[in-house]
Backbone as a printed PyTorch tensor [residue, N CA C, xyz], in Angstrom:
tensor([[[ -3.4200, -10.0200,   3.7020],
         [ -4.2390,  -8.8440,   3.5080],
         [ -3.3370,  -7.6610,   3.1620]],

        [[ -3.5940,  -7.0540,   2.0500],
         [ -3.1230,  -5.5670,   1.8570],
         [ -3.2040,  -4.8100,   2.3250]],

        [[ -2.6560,  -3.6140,   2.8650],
         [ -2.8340,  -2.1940,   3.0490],
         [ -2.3700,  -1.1070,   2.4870]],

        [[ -3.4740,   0.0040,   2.8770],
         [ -3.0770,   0.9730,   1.3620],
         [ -1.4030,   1.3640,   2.0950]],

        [[ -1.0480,   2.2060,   0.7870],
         [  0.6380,   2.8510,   1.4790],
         [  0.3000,   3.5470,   2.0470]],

        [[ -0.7680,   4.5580,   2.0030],
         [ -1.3060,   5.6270,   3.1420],
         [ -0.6400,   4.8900,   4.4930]],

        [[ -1.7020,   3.7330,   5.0900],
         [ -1.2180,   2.8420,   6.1580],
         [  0.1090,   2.7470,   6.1090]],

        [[  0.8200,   3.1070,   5.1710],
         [  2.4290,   2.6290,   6.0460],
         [  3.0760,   4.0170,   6.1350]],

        [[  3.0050,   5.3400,   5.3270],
         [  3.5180,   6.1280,   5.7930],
         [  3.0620,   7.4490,   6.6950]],

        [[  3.9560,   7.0470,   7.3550],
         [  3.8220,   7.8970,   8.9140],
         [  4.5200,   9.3560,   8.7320]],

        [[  4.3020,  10.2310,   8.9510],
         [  4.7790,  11.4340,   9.2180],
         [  5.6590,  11.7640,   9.5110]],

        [[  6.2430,  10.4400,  10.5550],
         [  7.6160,  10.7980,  10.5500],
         [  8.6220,   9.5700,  10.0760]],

        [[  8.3060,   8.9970,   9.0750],
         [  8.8710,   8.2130,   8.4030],
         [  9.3010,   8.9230,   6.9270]],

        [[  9.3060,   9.9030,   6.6410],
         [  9.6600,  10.5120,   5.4170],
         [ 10.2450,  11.4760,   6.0220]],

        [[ 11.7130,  11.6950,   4.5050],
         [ 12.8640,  13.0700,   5.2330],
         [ 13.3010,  13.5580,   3.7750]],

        [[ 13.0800,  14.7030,   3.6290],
         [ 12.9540,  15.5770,   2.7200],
         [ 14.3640,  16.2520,   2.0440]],

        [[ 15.2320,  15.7740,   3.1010],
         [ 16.9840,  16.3590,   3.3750],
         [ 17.8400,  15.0230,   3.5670]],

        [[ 17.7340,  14.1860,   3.1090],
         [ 19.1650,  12.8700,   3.3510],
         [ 20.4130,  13.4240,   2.8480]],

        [[ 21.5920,  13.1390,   3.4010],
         [ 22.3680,  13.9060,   3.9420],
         [ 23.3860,  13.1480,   2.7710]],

        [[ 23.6130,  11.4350,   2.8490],
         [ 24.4700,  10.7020,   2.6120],
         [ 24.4970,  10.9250,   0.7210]],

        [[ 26.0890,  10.4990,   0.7980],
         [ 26.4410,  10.8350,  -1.1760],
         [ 26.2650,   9.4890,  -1.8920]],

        [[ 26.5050,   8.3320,  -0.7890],
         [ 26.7150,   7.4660,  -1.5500],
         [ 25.3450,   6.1200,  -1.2760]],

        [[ 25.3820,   5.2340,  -2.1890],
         [ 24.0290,   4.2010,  -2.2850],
         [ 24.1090,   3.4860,  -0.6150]],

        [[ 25.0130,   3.1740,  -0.2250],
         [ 25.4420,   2.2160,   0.9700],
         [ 24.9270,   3.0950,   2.3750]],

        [[ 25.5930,   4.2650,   2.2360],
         [ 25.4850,   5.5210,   3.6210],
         [ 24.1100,   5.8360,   3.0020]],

        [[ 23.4430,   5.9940,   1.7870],
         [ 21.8490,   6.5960,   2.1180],
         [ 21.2100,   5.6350,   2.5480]],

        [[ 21.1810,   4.2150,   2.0520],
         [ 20.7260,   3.6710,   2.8530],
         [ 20.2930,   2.9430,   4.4950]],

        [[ 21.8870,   3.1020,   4.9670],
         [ 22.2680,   2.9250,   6.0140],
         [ 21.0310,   4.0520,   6.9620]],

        [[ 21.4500,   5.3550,   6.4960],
         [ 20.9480,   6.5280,   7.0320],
         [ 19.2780,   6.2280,   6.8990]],

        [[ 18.8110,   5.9220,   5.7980],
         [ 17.6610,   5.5980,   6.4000],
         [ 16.9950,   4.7320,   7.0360]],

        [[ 17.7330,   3.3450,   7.3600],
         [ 17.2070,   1.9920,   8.2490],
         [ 17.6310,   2.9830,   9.5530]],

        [[ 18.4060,   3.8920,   9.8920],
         [ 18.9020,   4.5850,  11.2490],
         [ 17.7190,   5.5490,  11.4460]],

        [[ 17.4550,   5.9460,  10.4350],
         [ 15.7680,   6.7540,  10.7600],
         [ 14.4860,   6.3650,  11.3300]],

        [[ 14.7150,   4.7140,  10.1460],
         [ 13.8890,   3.8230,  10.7470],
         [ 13.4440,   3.5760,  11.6170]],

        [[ 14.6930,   3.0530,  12.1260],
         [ 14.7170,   2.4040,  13.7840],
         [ 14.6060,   3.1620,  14.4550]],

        [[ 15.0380,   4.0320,  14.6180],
         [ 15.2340,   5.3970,  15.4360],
         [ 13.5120,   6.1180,  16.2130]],

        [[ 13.2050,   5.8170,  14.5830],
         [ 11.4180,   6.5010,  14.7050],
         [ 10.6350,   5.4470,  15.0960]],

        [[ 10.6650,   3.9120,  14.9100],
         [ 10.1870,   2.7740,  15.2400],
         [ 10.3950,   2.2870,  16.4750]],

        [[ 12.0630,   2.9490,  17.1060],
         [ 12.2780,   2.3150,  18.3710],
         [ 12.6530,   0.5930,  17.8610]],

        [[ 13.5590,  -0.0430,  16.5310],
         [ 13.6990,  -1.0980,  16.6020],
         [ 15.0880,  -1.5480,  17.1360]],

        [[ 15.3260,  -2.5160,  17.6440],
         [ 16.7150,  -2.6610,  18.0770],
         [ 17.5230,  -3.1780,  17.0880]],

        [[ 17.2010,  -4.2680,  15.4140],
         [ 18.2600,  -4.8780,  15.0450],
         [ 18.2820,  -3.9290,  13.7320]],

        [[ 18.8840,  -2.9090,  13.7600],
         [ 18.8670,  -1.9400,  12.6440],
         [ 20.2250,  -2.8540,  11.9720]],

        [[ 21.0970,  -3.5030,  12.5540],
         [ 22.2890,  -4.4260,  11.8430],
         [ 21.5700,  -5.4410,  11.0640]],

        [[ 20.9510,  -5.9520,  11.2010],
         [ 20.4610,  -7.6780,  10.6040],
         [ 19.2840,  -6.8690,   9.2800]],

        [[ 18.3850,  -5.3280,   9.5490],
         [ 17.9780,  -4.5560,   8.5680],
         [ 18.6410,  -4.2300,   7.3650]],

        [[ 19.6890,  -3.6010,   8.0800],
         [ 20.8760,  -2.7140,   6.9600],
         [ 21.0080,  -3.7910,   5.7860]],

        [[ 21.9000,  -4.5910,   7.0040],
         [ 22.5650,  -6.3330,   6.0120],
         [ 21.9060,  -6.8000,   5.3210]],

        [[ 20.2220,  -7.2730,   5.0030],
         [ 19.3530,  -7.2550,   4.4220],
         [ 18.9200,  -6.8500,   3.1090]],

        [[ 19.1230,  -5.3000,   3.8050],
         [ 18.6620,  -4.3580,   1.9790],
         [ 19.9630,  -4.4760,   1.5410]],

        [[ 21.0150,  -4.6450,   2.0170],
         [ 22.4970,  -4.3670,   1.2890],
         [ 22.8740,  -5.7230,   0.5260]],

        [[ 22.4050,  -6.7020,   0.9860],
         [ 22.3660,  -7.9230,   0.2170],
         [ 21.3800,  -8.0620,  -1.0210]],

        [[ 20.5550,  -7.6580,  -0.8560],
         [ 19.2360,  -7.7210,  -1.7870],
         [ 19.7950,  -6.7040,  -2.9580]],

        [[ 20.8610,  -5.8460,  -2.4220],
         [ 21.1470,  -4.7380,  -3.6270],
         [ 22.0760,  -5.2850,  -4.0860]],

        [[ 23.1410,  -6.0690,  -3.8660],
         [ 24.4790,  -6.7970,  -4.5400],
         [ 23.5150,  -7.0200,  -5.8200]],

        [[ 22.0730,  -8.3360,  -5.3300],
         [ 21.9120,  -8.8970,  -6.4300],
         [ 21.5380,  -8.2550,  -7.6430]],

        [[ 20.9280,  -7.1690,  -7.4430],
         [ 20.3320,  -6.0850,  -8.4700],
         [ 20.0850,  -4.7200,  -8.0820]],

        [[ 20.8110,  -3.8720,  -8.6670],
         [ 20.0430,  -2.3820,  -8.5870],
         [ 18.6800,  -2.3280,  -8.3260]],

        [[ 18.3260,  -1.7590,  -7.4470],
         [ 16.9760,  -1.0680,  -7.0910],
         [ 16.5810,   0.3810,  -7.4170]],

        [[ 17.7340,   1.2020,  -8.2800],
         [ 17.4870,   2.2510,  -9.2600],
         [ 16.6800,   1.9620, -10.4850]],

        [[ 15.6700,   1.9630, -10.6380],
         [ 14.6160,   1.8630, -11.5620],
         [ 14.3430,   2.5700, -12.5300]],

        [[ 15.1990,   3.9690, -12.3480],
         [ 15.2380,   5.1880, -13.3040],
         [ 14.7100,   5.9520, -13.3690]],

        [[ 14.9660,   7.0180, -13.9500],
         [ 13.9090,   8.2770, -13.6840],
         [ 14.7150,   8.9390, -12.2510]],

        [[ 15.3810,   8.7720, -11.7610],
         [ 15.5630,   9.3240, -10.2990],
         [ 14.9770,   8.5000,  -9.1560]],

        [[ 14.4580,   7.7000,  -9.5080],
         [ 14.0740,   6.3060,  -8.1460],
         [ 14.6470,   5.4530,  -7.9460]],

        [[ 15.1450,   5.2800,  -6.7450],
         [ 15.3380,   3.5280,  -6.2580],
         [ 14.3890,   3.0970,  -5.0840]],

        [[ 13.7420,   1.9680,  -5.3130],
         [ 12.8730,   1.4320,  -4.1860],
         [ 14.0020,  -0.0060,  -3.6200]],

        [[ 15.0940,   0.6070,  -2.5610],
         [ 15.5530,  -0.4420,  -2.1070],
         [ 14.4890,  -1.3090,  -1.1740]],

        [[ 14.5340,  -2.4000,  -1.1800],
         [ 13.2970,  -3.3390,  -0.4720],
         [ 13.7790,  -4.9610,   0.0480]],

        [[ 14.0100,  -5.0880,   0.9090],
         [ 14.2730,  -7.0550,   1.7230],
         [ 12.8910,  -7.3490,   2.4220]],

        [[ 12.8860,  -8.6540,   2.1490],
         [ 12.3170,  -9.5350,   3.5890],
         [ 12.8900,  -9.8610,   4.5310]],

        [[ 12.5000,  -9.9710,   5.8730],
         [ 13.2050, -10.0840,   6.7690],
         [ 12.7550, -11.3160,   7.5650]],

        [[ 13.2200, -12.0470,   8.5550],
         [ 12.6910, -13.5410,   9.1330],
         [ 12.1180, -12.9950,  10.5850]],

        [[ 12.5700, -11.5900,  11.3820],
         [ 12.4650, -11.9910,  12.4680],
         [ 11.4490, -10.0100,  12.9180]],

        [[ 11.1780,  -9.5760,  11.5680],
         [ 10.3100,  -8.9650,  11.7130],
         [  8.8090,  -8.6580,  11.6010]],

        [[  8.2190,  -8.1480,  12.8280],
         [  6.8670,  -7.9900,  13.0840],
         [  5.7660,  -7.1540,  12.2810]],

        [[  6.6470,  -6.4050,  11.4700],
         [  5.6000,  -5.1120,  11.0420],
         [  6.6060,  -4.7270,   9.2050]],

        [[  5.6270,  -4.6210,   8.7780],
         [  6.0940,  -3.6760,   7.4030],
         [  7.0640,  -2.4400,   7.7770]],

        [[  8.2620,  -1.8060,   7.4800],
         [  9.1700,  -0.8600,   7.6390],
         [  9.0870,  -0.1230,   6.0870]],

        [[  8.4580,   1.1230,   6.3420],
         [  8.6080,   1.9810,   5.0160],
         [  8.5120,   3.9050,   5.4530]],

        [[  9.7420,   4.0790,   4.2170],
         [ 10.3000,   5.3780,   4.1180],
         [ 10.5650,   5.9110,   2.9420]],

        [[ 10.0190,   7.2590,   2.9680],
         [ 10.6960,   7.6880,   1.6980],
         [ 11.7800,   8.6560,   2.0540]],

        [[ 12.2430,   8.7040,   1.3110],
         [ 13.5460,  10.1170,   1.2590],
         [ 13.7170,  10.9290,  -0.1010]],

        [[ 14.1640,  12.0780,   0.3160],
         [ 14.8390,  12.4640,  -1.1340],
         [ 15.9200,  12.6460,  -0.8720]],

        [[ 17.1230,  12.6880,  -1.8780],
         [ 18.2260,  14.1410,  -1.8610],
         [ 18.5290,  14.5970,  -3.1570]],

        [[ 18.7840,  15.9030,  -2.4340],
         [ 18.7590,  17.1430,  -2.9620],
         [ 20.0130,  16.9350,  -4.2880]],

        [[ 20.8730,  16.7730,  -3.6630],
         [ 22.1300,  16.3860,  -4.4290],
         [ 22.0010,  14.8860,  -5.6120]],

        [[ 21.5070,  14.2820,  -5.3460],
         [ 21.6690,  12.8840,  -6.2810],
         [ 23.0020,  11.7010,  -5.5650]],

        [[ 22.0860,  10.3480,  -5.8770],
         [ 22.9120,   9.3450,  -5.0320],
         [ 23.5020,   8.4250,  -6.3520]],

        [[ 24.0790,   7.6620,  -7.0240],
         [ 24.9700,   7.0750,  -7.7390],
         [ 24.2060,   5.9090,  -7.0830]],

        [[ 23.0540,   5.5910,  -7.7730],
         [ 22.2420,   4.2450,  -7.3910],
         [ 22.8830,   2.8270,  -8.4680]],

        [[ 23.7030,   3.3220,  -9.5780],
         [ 23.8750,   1.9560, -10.3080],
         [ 22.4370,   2.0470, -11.2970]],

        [[ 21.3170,   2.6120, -11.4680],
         [ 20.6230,   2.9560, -11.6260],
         [ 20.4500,   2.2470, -13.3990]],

        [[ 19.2380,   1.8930, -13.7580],
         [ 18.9690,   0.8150, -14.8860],
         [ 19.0810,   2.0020, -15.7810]],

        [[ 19.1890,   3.4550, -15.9590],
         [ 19.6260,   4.6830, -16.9610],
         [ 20.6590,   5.4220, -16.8000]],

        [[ 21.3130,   4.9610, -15.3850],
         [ 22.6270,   5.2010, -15.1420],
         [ 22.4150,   6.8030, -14.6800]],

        [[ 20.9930,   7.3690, -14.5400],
         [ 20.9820,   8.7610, -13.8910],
         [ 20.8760,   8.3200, -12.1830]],

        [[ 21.4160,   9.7210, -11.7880],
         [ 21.7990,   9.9020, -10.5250],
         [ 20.3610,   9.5070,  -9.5780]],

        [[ 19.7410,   9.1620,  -8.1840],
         [ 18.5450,   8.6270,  -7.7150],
         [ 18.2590,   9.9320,  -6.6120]],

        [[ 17.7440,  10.5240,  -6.9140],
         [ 16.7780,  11.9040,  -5.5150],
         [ 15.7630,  11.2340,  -4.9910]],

        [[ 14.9370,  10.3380,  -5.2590],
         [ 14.1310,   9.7200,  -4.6790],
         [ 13.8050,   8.0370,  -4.4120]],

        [[ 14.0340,   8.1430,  -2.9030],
         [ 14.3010,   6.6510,  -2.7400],
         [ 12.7850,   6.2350,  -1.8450]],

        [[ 12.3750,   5.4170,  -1.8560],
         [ 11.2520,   4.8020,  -1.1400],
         [ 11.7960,   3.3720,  -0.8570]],

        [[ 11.8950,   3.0430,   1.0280],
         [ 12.6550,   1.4900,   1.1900],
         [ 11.4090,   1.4270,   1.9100]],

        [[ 11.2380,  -0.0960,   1.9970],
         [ 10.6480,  -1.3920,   2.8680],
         [ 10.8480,  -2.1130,   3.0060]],

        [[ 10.6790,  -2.6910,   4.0500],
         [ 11.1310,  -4.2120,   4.2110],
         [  9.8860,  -4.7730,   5.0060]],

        [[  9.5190,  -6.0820,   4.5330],
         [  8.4330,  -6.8860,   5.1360],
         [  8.6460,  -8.0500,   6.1580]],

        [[  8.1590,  -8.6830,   6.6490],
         [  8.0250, -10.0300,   7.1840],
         [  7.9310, -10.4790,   6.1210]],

        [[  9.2510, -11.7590,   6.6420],
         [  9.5280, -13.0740,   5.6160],
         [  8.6460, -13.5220,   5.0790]],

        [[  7.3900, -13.9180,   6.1270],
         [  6.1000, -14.8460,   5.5830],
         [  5.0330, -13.6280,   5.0290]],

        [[  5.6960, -12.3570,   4.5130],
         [  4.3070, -11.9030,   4.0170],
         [  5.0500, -11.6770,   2.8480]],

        [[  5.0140, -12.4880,   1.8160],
         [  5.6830, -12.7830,   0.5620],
         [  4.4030, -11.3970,  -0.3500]],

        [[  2.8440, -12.2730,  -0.3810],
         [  2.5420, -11.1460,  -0.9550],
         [  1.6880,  -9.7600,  -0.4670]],

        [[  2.3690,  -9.4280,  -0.0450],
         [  2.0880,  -8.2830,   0.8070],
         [  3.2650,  -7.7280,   0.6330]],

        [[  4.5110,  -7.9090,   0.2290],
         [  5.8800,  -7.4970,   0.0680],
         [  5.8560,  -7.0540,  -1.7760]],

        [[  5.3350,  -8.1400,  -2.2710],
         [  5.0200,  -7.8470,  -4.1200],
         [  4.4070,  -7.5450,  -4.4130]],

        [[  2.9200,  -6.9810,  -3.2810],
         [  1.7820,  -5.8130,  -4.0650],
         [  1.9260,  -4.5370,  -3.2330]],

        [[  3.0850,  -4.3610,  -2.3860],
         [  3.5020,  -3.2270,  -2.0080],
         [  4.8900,  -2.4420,  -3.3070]],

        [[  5.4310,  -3.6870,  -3.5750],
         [  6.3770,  -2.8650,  -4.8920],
         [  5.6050,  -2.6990,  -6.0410]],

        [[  4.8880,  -3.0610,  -6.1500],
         [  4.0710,  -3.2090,  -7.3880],
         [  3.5710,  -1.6460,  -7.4070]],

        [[  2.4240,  -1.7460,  -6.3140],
         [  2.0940,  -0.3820,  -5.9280],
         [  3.0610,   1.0900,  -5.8730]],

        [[  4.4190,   0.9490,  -5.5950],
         [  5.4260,   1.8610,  -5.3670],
         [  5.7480,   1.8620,  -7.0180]],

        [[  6.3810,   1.1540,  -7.3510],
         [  6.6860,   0.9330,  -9.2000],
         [  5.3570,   1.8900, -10.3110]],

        [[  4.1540,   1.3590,  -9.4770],
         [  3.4450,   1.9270, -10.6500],
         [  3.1400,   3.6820, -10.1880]],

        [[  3.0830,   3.9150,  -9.0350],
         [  2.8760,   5.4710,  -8.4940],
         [  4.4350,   6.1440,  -9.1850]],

        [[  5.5180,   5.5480,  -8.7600],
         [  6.2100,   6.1750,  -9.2760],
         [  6.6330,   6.1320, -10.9370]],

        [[  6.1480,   5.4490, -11.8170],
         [  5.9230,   5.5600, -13.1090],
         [  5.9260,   6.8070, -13.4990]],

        [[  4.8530,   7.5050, -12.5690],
         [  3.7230,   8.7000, -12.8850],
         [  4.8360,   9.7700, -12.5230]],

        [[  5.7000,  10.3290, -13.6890],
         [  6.4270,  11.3740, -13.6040],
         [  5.8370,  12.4680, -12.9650]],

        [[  4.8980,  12.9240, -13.3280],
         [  4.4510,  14.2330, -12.8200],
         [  4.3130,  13.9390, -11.1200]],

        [[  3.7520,  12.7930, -10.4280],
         [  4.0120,  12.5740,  -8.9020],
         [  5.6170,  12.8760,  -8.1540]],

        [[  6.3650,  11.8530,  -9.0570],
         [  7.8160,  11.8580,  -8.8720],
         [  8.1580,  13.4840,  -8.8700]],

        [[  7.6530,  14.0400,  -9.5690],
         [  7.9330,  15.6920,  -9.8360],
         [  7.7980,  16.6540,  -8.8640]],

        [[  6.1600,  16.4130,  -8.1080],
         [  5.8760,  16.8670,  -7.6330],
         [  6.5340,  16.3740,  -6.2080]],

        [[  6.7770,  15.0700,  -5.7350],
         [  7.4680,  14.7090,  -4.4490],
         [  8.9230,  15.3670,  -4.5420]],

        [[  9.4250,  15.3550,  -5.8060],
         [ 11.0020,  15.9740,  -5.8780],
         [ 10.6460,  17.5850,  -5.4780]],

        [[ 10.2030,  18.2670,  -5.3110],
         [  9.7900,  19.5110,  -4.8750],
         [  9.2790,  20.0660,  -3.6160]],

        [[  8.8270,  19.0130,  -3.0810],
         [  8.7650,  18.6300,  -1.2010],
         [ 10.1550,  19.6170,  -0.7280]],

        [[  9.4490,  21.0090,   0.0070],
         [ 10.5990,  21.0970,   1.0190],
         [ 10.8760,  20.8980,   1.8370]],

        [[  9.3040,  20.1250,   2.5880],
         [  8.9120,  19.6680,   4.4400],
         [  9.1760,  18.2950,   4.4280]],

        [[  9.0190,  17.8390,   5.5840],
         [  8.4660,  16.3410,   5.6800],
         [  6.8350,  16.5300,   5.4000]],

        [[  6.0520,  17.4920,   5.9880],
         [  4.9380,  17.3770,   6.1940],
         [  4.4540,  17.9250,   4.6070]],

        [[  5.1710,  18.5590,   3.2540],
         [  4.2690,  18.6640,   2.2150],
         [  4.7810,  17.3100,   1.6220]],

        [[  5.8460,  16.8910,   2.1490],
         [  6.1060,  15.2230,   1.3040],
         [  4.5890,  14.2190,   1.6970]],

        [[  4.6710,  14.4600,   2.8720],
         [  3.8040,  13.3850,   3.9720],
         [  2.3780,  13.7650,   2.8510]],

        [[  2.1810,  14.6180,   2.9280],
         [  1.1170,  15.4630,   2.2240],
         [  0.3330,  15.0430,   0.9620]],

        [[  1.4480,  15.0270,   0.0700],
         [  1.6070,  14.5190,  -1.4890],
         [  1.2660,  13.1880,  -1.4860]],

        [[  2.4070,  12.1520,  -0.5270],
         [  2.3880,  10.8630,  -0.7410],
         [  0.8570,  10.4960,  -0.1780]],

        [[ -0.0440,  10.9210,   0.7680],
         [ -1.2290,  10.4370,   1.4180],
         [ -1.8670,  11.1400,   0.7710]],

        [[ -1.9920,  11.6990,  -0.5280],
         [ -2.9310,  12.4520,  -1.4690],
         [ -2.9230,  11.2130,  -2.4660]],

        [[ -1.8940,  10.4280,  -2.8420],
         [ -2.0850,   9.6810,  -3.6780],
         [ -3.0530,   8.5230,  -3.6650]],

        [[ -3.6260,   8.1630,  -2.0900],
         [ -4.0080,   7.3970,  -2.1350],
         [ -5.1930,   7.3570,  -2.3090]],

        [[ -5.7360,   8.4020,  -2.2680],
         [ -7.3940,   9.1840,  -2.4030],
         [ -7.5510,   8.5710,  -3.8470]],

        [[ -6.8230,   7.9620,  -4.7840],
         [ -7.0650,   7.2420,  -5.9130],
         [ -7.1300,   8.4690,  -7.3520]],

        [[ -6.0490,   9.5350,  -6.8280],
         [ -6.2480,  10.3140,  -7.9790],
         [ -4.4160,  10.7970,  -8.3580]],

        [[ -3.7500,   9.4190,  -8.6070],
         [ -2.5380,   9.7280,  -9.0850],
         [ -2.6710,  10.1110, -10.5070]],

        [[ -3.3090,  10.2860, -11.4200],
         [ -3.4090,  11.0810, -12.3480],
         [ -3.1670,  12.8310, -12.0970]],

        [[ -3.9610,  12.9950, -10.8110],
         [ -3.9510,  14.3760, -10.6180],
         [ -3.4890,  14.5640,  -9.5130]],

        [[ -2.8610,  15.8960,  -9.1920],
         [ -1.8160,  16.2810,  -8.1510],
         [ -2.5150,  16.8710,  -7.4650]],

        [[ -2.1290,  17.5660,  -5.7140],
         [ -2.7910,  18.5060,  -4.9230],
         [ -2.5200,  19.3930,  -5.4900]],

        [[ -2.7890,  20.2690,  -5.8000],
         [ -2.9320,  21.8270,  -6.2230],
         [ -2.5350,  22.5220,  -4.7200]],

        [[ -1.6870,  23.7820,  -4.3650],
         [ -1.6220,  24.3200,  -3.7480],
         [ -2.7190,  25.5460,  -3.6050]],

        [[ -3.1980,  26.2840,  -2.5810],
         [ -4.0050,  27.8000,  -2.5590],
         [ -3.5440,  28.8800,  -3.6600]],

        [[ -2.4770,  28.7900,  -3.7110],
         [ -1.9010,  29.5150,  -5.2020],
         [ -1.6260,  29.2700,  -6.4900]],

        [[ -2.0390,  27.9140,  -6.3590],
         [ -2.1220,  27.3220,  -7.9770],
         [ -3.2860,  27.5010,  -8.2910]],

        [[ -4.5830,  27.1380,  -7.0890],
         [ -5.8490,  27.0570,  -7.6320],
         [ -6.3490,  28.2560,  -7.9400]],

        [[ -5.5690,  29.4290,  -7.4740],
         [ -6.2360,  30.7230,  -7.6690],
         [ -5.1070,  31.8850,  -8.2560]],

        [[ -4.4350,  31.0490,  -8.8780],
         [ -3.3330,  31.6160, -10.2910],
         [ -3.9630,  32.1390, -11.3170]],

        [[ -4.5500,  33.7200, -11.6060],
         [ -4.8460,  33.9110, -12.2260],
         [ -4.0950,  33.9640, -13.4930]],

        [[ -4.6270,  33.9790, -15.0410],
         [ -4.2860,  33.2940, -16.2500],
         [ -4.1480,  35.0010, -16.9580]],

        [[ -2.5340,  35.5530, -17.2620],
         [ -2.4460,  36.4490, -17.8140],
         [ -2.5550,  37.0350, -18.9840]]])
């Protein structure tokens, strides 16, 4: 069974400020968020996971995204986060531009598809430059949190409008 991404991101699973320069430490930094906010204990056998899954291929997709993503054998629950940074991470990236926006998950082993209509879903939202645009502009967790659970209302064509956009008068 599917669930929307709404269902997986939590409020405090998105961080608006990642700190780390390089592909290995941002990631690291965010399975440590992970766990941290999840309360999981094997954030080692996590890390090792997405870091293996990235040897085999970049998870920089371009545009400024990487959706690093593993299965895992001995986990209970879907694990998903987004991040940005501010600075740009050296993802290896399929356009060779720098990555500000990363979205990771990792699934249970046996939920094969529930793991490929969750990237699917992440791949095609982030297609949508103007979303990517608008999440790269997040200064909170809570207008990230905001944006990303607006998308699911089924109107990634169109963005939230802020109180001052909608009432921007036209000079």
């Amino acid at each position: 069974m599917f669930m929307n991404l709404s269902s997986l991101i939590g409020k405090n699973l998105v961080a608006v400020n990642l700190k780390s320069r390089a592909k290995e430490a941002v990631i690291s930094e965010i399975v440590e968020y992970i766990c941290s906010q999840k309360k999981i204990k094997n954030k080692n056998e996590i890390l090792q996971t997405i870091l293996e899954r990235e040897k085999k291929e970049t998870t920089g997709i371009g545009d400024g995204v990487a959706i690093p993503h593993a299965r895992l054998e001995h986990l209970k629950e879907v694990l998903f986060c987004v991040g940005i940074s501010k600075a740009g991470i050296d993802f290896s990236s399929l356009d060779g531009k720098p990555v500000h926006l990363i979205v990771l998950f990792v699934t249970p082993l046996t939920e094969s598809e529930t793991h490929l209509k969750i990237l699917s879903k992440v791949a095609s939202l982030l297609g949508n430059k103007a979303l990517v645009k608008k999440l790269l502009t997040a200064q909170t967790e809570d207008e990230l949190y905001h944006i990303l659970s607006f998308e699911e209302v089924g109107k990634e064509d169109s963005l939230p409008l802020s109180k001052e956009e909608i009432y921007r008068r036209k000079k």
